[in-house]
GUPA-846216 format. One record per residue: x, y, z of N, C-alpha, C, O in turn; residue in one letter. Coordinates in steps of 0.001 Angstrom, whole numbers, padded with zeros to 6 digits, always signed. Layout:
REM GUPA-846216
XYZXYZXYZXYZA;...
This chain:
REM GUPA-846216
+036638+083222+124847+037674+084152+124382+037087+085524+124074+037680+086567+124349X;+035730+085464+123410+035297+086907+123099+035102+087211+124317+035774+088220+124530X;+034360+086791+125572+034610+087732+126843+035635+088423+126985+035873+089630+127016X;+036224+087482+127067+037836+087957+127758+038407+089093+126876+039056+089893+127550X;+038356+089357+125704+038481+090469+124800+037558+091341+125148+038137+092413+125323X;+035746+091515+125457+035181+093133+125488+035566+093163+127221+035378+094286+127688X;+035966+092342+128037+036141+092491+129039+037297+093713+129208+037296+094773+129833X;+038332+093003+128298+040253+093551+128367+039717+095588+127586+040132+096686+127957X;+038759+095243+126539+038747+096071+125901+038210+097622+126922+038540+098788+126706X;+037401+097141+127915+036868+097720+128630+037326+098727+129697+037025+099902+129903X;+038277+097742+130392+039154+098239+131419+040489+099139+130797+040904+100205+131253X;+041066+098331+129537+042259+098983+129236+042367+100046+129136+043210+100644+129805X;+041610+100638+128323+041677+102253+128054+041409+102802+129333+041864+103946+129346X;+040909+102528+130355+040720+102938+131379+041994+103305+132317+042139+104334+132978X;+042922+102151+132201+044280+102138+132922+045365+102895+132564+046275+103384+133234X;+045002+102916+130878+045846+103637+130165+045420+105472+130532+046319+106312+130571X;+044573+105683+130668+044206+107144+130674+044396+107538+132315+044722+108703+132546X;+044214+106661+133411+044687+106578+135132+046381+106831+134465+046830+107974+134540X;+047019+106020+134003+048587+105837+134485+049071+107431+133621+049912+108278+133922X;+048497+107368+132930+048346+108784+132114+048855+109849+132962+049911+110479+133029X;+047604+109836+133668+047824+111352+134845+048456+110953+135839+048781+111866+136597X;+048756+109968+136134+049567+109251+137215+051178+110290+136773+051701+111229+137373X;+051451+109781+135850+052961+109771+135477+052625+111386+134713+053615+111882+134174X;+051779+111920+134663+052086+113467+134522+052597+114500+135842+053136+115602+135939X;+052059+113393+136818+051896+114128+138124+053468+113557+138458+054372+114390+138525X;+053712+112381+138628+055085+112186+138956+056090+112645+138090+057215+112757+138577X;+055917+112948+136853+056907+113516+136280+056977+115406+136539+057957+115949+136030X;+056358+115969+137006+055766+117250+137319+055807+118288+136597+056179+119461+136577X;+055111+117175+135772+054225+118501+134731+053358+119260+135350+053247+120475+135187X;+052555+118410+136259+051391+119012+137026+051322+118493+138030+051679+117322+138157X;+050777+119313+139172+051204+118941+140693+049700+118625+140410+048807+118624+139563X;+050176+118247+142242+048266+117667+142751+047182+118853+142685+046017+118558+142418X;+047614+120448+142968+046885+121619+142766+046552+121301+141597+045753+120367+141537X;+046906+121781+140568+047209+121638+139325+046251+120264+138656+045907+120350+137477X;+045949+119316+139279+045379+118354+138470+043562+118768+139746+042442+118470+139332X;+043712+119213+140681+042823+119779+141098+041920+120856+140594+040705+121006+140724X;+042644+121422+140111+042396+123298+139376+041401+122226+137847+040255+122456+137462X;+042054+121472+137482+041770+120905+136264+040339+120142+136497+039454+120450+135699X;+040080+119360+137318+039358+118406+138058+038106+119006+138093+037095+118512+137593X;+038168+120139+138717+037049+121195+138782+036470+122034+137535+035341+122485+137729X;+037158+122368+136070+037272+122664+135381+036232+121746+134850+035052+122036+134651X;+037115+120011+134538+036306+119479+134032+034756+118704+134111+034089+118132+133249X;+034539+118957+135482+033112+118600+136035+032139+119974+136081+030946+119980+136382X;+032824+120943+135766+031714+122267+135638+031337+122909+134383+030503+123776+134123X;+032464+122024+133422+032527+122525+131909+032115+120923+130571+031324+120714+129650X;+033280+120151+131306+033413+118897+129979+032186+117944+130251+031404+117545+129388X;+032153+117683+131439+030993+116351+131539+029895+116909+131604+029014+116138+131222X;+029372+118247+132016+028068+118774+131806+027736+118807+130220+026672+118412+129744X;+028837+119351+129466+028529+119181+128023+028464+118355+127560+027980+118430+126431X;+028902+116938+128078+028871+115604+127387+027425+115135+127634+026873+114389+126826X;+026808+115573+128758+025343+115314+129387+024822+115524+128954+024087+114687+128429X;+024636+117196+128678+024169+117785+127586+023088+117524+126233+021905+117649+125917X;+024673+116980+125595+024255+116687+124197+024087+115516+124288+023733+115049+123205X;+024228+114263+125632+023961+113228+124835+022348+113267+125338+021701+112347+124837X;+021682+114028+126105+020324+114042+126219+020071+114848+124982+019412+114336+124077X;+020596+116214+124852+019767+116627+123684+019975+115455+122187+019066+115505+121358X;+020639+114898+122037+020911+113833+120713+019581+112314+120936+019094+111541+120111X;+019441+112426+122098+018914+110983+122290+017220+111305+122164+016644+112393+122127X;+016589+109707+122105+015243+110055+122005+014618+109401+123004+014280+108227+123157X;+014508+110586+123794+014020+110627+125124+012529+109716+125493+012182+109355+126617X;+011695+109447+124019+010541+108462+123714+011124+107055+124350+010708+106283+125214X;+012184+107095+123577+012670+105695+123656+013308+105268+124781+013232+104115+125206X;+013803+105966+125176+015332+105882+126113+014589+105899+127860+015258+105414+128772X;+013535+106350+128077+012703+106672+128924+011941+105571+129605+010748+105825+129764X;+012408+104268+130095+011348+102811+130155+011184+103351+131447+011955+103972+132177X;+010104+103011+131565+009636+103057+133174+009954+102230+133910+010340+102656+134998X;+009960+100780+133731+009907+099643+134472+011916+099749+135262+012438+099306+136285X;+012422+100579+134064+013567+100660+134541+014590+101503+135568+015568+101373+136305X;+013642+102442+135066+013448+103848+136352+013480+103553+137405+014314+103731+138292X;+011942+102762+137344+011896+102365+138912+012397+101483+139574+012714+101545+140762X;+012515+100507+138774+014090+099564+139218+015045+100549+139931+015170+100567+141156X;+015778+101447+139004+016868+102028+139901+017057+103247+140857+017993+103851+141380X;+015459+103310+140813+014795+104611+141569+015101+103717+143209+015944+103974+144068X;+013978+102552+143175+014119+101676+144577+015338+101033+144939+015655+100869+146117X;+016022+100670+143993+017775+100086+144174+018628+101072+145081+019066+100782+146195X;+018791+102278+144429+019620+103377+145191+018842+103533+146477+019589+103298+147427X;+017526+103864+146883+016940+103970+147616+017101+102944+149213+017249+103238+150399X;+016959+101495+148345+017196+100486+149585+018655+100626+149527+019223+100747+150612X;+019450+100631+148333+021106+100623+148992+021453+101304+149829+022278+100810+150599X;+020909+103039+150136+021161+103720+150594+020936+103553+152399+021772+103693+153292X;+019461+103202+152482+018993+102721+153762+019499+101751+154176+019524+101875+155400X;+020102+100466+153775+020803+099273+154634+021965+100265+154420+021990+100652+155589X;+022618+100736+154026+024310+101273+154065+023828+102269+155458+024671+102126+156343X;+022972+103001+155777+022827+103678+156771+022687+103010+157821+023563+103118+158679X;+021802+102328+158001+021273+101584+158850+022385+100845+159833+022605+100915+161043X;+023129+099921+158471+023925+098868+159103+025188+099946+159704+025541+099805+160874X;+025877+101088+158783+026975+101489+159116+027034+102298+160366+028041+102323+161074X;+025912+102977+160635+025279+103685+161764+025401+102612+163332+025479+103123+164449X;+025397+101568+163166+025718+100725+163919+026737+100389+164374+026974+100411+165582X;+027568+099998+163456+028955+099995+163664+030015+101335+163915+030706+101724+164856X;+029850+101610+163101+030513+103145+163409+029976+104416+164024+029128+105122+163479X;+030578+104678+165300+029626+105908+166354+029939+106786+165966+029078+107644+165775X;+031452+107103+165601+031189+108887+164742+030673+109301+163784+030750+108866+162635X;+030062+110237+164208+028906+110774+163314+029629+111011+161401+029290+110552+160310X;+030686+111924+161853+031598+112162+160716+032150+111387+159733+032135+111638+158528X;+032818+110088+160475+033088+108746+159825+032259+108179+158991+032446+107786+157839X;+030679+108153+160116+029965+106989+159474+029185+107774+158190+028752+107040+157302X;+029013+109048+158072+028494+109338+157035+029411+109523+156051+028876+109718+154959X;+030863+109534+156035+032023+109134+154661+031590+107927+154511+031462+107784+153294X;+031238+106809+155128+031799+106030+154727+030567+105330+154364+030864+104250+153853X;+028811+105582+154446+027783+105675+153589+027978+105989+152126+027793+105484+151019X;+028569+107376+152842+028663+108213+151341+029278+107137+150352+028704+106495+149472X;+030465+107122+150700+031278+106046+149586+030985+104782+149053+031343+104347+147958X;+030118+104071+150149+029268+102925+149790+028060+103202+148424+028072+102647+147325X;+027292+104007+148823+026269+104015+147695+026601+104731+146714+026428+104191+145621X;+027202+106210+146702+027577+106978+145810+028435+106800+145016+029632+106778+145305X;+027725+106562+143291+028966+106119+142754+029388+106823+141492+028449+107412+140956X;+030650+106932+140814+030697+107607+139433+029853+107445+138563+030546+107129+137596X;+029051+107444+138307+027637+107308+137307+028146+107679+136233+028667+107007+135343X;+027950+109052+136345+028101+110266+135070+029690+109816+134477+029718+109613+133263X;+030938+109652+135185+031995+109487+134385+032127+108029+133576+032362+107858+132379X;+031962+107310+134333+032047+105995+134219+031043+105387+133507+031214+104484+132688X;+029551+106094+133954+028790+105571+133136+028369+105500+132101+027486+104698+131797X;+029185+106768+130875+029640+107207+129838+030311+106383+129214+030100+105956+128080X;+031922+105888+130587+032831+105145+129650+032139+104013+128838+032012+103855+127624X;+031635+103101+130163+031395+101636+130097+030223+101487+129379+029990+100342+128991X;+029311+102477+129064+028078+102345+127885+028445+102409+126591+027926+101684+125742X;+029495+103397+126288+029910+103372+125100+030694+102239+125017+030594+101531+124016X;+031473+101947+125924+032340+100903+125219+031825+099558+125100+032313+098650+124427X;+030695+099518+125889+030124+098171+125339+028633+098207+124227+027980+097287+123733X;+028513+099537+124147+026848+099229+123128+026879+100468+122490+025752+100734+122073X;+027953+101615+122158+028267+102413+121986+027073+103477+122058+026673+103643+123210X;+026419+104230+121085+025511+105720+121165+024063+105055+121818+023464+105889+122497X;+023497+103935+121756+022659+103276+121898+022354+103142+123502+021232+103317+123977X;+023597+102781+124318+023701+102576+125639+024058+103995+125869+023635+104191+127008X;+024516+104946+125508+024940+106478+126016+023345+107147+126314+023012+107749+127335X;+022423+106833+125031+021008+107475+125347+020712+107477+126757+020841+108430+127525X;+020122+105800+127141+019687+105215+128175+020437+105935+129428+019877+106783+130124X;+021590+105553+129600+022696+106010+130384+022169+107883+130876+021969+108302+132016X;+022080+108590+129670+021818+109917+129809+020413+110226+130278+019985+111209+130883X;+019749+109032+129806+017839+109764+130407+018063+109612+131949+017611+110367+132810X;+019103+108130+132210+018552+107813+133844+019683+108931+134205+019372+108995+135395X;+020660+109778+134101+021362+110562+134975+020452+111639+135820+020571+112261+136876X;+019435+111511+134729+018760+112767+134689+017472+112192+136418+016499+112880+136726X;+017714+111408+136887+017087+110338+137383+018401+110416+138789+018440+111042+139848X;+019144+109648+138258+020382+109209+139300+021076+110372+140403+021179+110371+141630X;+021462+111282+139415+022685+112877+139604+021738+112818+140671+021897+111987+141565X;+020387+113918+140680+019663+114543+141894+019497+113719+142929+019693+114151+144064X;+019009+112061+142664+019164+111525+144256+020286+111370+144598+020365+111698+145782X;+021932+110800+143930+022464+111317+144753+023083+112334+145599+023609+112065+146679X;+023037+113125+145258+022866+114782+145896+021959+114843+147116+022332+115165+148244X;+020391+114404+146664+019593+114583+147697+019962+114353+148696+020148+115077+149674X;+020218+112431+148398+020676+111515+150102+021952+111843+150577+022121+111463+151736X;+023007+112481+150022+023854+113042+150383+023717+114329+151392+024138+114025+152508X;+023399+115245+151337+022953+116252+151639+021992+115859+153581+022193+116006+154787X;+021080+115377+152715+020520+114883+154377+021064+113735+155229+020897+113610+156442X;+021719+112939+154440+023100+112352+155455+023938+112496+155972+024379+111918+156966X;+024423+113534+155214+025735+114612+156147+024477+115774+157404+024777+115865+158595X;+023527+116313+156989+022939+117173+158144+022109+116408+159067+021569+116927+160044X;+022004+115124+158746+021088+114073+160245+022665+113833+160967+022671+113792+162197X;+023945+113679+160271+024795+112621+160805+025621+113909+162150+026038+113495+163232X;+025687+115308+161768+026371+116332+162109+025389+117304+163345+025787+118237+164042X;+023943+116650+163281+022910+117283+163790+022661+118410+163805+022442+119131+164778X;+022678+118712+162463+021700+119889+161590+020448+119398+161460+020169+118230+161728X;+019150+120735+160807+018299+120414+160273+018165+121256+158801+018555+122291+158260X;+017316+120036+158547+017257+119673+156733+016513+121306+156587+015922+121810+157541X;+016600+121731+155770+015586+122957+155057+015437+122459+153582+016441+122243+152903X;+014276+122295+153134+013764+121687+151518+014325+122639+150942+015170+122297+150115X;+014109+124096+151123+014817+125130+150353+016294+124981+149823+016787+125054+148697X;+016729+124779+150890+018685+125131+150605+019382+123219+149833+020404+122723+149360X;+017706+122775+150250+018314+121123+149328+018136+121084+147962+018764+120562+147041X;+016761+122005+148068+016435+122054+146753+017255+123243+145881+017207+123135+144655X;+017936+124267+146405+018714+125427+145765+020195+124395+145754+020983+124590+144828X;+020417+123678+146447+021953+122924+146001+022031+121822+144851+023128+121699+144306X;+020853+120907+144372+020658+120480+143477+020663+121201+142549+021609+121170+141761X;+019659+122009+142389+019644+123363+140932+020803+123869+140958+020700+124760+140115X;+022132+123920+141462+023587+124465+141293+024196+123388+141158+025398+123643+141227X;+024000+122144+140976+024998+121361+140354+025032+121388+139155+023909+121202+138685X;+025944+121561+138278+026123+121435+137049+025486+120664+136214+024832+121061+135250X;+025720+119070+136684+025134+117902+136196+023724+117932+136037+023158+117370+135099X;+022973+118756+137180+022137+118778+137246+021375+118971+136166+020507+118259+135662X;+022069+120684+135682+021483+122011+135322+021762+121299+134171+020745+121231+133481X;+023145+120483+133440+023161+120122+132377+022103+118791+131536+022252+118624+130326X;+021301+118118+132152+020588+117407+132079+018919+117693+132029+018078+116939+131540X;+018702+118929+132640+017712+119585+132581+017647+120277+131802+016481+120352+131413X;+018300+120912+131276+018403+121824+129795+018469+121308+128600+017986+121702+127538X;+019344+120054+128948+019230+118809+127255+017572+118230+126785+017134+117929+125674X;+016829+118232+128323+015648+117592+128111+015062+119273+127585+014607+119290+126441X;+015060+120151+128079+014326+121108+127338+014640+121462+125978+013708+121740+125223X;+016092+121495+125473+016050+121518+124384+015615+120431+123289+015473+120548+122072X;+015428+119153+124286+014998+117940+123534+013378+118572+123422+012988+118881+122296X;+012704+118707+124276+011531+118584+124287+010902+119708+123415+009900+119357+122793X;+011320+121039+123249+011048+121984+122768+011490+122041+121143+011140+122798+120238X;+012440+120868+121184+012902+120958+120008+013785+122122+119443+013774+122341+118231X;+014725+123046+120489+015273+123722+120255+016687+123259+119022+017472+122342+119264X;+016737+123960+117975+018471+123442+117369+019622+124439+117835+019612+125611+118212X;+020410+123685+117690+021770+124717+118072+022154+124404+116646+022022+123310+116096X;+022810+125878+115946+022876+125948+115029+024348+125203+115002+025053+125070+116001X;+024734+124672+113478+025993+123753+113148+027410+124578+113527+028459+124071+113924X;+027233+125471+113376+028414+126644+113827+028805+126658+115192+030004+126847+115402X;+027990+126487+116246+028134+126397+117223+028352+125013+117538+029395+124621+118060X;+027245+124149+117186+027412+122332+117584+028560+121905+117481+028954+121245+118443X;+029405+122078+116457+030603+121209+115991+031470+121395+116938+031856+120360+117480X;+032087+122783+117475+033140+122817+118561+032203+122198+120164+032954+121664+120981X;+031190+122246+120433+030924+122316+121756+030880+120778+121931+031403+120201+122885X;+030263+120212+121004+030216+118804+120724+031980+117889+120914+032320+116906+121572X;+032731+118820+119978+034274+118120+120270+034757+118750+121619+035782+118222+122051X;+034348+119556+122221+034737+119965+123488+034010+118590+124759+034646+118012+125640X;+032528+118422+124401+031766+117639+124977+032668+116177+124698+032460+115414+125641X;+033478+115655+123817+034054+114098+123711+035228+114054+123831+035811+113257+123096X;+035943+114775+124671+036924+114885+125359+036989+114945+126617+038026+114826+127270X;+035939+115126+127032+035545+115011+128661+036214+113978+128959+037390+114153+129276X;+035574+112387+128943+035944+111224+129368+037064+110722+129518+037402+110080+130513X;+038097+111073+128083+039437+110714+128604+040154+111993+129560+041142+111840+130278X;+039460+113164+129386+040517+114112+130070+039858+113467+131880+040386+112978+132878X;+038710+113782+131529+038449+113316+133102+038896+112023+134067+038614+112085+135264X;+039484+111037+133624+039990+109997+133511+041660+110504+133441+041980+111056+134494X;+042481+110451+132695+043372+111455+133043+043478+112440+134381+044564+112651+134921X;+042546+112872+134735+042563+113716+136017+042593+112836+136820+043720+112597+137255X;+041547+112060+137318+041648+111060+138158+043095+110583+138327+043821+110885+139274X;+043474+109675+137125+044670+109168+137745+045671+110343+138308+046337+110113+139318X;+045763+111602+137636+046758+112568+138469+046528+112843+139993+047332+113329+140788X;+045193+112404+140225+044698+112824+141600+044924+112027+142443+044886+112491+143583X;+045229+110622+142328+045028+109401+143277+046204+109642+144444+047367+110010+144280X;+045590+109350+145515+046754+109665+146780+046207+108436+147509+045050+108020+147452X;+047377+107849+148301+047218+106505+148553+047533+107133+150602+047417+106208+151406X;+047774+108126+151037+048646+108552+151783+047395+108111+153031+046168+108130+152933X;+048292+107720+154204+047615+107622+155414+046375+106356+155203+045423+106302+155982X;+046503+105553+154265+045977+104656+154374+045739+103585+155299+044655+103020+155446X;+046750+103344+155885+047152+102092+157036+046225+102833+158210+046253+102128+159218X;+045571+103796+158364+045197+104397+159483+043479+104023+159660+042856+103826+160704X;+042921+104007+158042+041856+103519+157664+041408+102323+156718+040480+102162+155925X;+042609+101465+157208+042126+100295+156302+041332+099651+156545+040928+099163+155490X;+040534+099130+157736+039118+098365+158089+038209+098821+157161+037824+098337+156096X;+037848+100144+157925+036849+101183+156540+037414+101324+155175+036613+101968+154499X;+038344+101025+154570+038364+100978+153343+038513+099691+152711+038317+099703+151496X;+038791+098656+153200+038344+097442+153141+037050+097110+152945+036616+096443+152006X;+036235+097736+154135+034437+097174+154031+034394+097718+152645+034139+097028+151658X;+034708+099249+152619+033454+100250+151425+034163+099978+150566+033581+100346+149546X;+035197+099500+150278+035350+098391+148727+034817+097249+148523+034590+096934+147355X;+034541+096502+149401+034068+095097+148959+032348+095452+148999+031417+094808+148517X;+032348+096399+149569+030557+096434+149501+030076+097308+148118+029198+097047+147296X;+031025+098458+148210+030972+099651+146628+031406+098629+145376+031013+098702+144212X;+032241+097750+145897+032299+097738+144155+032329+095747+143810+032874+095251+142824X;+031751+095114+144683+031213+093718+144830+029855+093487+145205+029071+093277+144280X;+029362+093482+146523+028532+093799+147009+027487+093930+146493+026847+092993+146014X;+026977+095614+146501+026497+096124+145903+026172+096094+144363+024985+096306+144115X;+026962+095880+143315+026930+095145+141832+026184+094042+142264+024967+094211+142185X;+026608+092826+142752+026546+091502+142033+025066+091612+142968+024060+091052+142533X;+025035+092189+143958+023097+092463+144150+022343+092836+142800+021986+092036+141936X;+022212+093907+142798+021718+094672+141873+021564+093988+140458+020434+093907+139976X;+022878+093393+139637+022689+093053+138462+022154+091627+138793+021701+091094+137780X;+022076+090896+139843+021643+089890+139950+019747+089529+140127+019113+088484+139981X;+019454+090500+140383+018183+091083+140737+017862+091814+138902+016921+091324+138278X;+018397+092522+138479+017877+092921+137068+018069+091853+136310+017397+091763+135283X;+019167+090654+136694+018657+089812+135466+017603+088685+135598+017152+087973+134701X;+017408+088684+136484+016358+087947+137196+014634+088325+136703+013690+087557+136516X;+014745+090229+136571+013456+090449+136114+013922+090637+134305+013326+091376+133522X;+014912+089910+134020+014355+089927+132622+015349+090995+131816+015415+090984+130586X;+016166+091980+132698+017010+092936+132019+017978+092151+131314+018404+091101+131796X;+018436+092689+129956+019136+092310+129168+020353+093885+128543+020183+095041+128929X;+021289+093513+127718+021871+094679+126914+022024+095623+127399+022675+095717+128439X;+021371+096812+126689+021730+097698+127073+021243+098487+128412+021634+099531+128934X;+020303+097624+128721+019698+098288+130206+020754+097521+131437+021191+098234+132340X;+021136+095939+131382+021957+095628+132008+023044+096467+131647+023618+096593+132729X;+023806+097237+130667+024657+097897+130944+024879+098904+131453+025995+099366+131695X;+023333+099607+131792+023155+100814+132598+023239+100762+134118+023690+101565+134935X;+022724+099690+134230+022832+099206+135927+023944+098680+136465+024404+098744+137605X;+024482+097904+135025+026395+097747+135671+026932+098867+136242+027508+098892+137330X;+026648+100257+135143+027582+101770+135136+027165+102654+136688+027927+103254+137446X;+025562+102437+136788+025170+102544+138213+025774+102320+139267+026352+103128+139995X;+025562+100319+139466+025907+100117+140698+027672+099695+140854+028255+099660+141938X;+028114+099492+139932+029598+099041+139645+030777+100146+139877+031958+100044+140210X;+029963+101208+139566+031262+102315+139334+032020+102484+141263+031681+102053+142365X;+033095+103308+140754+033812+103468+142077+033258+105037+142777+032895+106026+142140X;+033293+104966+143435+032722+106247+144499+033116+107083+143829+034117+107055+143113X;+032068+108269+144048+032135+109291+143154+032955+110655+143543+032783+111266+144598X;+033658+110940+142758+035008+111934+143068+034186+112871+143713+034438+112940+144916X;+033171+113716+143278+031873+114677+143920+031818+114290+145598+031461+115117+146437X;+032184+113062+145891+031719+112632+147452+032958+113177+148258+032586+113295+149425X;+034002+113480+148154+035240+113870+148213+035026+115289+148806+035192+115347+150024X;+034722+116331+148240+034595+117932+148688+033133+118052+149096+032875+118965+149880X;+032209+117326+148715+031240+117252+149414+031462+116747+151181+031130+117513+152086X;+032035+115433+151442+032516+115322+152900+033071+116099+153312+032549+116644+154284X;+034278+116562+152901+034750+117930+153590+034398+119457+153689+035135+120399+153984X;+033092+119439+153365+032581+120838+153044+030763+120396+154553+030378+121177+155422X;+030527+119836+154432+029369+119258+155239+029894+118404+156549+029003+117730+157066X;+031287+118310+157219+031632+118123+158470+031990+116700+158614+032192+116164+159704X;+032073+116005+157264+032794+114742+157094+033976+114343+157392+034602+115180+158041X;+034570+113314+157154+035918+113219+157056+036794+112866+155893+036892+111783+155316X;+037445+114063+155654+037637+114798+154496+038663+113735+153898+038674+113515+152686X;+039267+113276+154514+040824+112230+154305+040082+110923+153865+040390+110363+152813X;+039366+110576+154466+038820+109282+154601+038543+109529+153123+039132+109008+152175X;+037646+110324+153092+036511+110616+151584+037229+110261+150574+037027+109316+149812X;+038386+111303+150562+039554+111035+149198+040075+109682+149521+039817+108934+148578X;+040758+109016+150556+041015+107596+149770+040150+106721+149662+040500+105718+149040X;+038675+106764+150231+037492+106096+149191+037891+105612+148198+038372+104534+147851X;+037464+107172+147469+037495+107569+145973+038756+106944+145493+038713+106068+144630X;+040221+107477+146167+041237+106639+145438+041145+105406+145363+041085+104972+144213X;+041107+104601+146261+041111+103340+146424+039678+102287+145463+039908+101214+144905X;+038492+102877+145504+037386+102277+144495+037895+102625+143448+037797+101674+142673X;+038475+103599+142896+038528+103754+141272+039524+103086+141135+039332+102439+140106X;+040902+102731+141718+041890+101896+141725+041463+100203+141289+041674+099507+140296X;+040813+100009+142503+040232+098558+142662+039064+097817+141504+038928+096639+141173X;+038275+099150+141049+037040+099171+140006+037633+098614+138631+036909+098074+137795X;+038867+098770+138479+039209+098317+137694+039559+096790+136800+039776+096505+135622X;+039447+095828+138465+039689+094537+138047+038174+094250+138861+038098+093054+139141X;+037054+094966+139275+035416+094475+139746+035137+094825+137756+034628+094109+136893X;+035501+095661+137711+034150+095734+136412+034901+094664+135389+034270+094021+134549X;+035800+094600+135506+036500+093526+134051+035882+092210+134407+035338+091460+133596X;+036066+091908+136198+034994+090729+136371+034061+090509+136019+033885+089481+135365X;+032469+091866+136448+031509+091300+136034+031172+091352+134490+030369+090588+133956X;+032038+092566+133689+031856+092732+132195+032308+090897+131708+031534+090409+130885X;+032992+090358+131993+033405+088751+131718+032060+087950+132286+031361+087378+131450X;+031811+087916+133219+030932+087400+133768+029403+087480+132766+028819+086484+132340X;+029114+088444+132617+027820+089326+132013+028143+088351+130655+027584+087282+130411X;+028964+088863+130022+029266+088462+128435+029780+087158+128055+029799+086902+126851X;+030211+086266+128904+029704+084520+128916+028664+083889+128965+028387+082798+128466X;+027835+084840+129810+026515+084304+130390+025705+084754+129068+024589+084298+128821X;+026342+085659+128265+025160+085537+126616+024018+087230+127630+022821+087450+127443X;+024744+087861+128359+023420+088961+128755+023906+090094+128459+023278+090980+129038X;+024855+090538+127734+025267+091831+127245+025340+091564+126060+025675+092430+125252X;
């Protein structure tokens, strides 16, 4: 029964804050522009600040395991290469097959991996969560980046890969928390208190956006491919991964970091990234709609699963 409660507890607020923007958008308060305009707002402003401070708050001594790093340093790494490998096979357009990589490995980390740390181990799992973004964000960017220019037959320049990482937000916001961690910079209380309540509003507003954003449209056209890159993004892929960390011994709050990793639904970022690098721009967005839709009854599974078994 207690599963079944941090399980319910987990997902709900989740559905509740989707149907949220769902029914803002159908009632038209706010169109799809409009929850777009917002969308962008909040990934260049709210979740960088939530990054932020939860690196500058955390103790980067602690929060920092190696053994775990590299766990999810080589995880993303091999996920990434069999998702290429195998999909490259099956699928000959170049355009296709790199959406539909993309959507396989790339996953909401940063939003999701916020939710589902706090809600199961609260400030404790947010640390952890925040050292590895700092870890996670840049590779996926990296393998992104040279998957769309091998798949389109461009060539890579280290320069313009390495100048597009340093302009992601996430990036820049994670790199600056560790300097102010490390330097020990303070932000004075005058300033902390609003940026901080600006920073814990991210999650539900961003969540809220999502659901205003979800478009289900032209689906029937790509349901094979959205069939596979759900059962592989948000089954698949998990019950590998956490099956393999509990195997070497991961427990708590590090198993809850690797749930938020490999569990989450494709990352909204993969969306204007495909259509900006010669992807397929349609495909990309119902990915994204369709995993964050579906993510909802994968993570209540394995959060039940995890928390019977006595490992969360």
């Amino acid at each position: 029964m207690e599963s079944i409660t941090l399980a319910v507890s987990v997902v709900f607020a989740l559905i509740v804050y989707m149907l949220v923007g769902g029914l803002i958008r159908r009632w038209g308060i706010l169109s799809q522009e409009n929850f777009k305009a917002l969308n962008g707002m909040v990934f260049r402003i709210f979740i960088p600040l939530t990054l932020f401070f939860n690196v500058y708050q955390a103790d980067l001594k602690e929060s920092i395991q190696g053994e775990v790093f590299g766990f999810v340093f080589a995880a993303v790494l091999v996920t990434f290469a069999v998702c290429w490998i195998t999909v490259s096979r099956m699928v000959r357009d170049g355009s296709d097959a790199a959406t539909i990589i993309q959507g396989m490995y790339r996953s909401n980390y940063v939003l999701f991996g916020n939710y589902v740390a706090m809600s199961l181990c609260g400030k404790s799992g947010i640390a952890l969560v925040a050292a590895l973004a700092a870890l996670v964000v840049p590779m996926f960017n990296i393998l992104a980046v040279i998957l769309f220019e091998c798949k389109r037959g461009g060539s890579l320049h280290l320069s313009e890969i390495f100048i597009n990482i340093c302009k992601n937000p996430l990036v820049e916001a994670g790199v600056l928390g560790c300097v102010f961690q490390l330097l020990h910079i303070r932000i004075p209380e005058l300033l902390l208190d609003p940026l901080m309540t600006l920073g814990e509003i991210a999650t539900p507003l961003a969540l809220v956006t999502l659901g205003g954003l979800l478009s289900f449209d032209s689906l029937l056209r790509h349901r094979v491919y959205l069939l596979v890159v759900n059962v592989i993004r948000l089954v698949v892929i998990p019950l590998v991964w956490l099956t393999a960390a509990v195997l070497l011994g991961m427990r708590g709050e590090v198993l809850v970091a690797v749930l938020a990793i490999f569990a989450s639904p494709t990352a909204v970022a993969s969306a204007p990234m495909a259509q900006a690098m010669g992807g397929n721009g349609a495909l990309a967005g119902e990915i994204v709609a369709t995993t964050t839709t579906f993510c909802i009854g994968s993570i209540f599974l394995f959060v039940f699963g995890l928390s019977s078994l006595g490992l969360l």
